[in-house]
C-alpha positions in Angstrom: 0.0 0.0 0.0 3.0 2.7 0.5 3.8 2.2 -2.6 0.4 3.3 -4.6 0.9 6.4 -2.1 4.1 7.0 -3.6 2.7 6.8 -6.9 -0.2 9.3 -6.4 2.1 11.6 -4.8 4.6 11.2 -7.9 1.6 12.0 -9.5 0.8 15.5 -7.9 4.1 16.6 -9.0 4.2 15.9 -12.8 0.5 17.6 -13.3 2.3 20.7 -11.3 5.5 20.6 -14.0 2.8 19.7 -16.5 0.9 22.5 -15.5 3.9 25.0 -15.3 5.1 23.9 -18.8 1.5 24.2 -20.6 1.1 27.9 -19.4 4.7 28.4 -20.3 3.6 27.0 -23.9 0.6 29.0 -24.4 2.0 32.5 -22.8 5.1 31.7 -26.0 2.5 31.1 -28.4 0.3 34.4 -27.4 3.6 36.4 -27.8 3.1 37.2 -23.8 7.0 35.3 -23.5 9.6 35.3 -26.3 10.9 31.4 -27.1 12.8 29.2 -24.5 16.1 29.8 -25.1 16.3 33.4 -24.8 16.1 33.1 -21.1 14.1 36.0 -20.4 13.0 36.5 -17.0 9.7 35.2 -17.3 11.7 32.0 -18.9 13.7 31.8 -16.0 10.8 32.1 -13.2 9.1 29.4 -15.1 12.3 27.0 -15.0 12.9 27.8 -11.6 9.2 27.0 -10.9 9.9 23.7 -12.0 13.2 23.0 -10.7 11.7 23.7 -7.0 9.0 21.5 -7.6 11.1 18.9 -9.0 13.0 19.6 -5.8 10.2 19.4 -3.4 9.4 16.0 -5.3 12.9 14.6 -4.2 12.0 15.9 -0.5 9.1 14.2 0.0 9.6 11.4 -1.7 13.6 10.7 -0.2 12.5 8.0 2.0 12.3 5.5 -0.8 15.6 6.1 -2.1 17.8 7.8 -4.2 17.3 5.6 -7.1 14.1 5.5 -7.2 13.4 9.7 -6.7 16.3 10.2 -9.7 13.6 7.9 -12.0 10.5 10.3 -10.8 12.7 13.0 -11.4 13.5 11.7 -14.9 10.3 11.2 -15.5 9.0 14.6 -14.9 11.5 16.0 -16.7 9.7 13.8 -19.7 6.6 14.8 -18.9 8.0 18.8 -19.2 9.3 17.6 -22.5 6.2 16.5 -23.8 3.8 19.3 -23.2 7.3 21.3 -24.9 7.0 19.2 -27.9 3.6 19.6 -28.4 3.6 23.1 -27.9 7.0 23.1 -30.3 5.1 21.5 -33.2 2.1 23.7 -32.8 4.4 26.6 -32.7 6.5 25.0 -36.0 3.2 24.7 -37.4 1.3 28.3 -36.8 5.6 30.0 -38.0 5.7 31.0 -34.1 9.3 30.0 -32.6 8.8 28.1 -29.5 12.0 26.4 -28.8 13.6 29.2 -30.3 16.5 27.4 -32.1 16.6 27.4 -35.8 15.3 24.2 -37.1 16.1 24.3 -41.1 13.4 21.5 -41.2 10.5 19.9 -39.7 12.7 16.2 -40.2 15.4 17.9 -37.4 12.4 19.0 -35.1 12.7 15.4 -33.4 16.2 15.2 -33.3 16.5 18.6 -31.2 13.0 17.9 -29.1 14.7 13.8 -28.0 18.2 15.7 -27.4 16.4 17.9 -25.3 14.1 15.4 -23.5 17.4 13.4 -22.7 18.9 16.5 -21.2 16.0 17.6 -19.1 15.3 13.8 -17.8 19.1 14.3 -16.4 18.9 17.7 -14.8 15.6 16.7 -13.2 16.9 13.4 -12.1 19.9 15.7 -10.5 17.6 17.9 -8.9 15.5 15.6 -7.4 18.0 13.8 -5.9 19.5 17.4 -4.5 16.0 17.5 -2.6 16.1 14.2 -1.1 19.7 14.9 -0.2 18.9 17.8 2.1 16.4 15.3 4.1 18.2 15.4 7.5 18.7 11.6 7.9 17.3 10.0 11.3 20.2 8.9 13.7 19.3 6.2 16.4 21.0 6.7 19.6 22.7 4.0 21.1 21.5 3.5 25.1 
């Protein structure tokens, strides 16, 4: 049973990074925020939004391991990805830069969205683990 309440609260994390990265992707597409790699301010708020909830993630989950938070980490770096990929090819689709890296075709789109996928699974697994790292670990004291 600890498990499934690991799970749900794995859950509650990626809908807040999905969240965070689908009003990321619609303010780019309204024009409110310029494209993702012109780390803007309001880029940076958003990524930093996501990082501490990644963060928070590896706190509350560091009790079942380091392993296993650096996977739920991973994997909501993934599911930022997605929600960026969709938002990429709507963007590719409507001439409005998203990613904003130039893409001479839509045959590279893929082959910059997986290389950043992989990149993001790693610096969320990294973060995550950063949050279950500062969980003070419980000392037993010898009688």
């Amino acid at each position: 049973m600890p498990e499934i309440w690991n799970i749900i609260k794995s859950f509650r994390f990626y809908n807040a990074i999905a969240v965070l990265a689908v009003l990321e992707g619609l303010l780019i597409l309204a024009g409110v925020l310029p494209p993702i790699s012109s780390y803007s301010a309001g880029i940076v708020a958003f990524s930093l939004a996501q990082m501490a909830v990644v963060a928070y993630m590896g706190i509350s989950l560091a009790k079942i391991g380091f392993k296993k938070v650096a996977v739920k980490g991973a994997l909501a770096g993934l599911v930022m990805m997605a929600v960026v990929s969709v938002f990429s090819v709507i963007g590719y689709m409507y001439g409005i830069p998203v990613l904003g890296i130039p893409v001479q075709s839509a045959a590279y789109l893929p082959v910059a969205l997986i290389s950043m996928a992989i990149a993001n699974a790693l610096l969320f697994a990294a973060f995550a683990v950063v949050g279950a790292l500062l969980v003070p670990k419980k000392t037993t004291k010898k009688k």
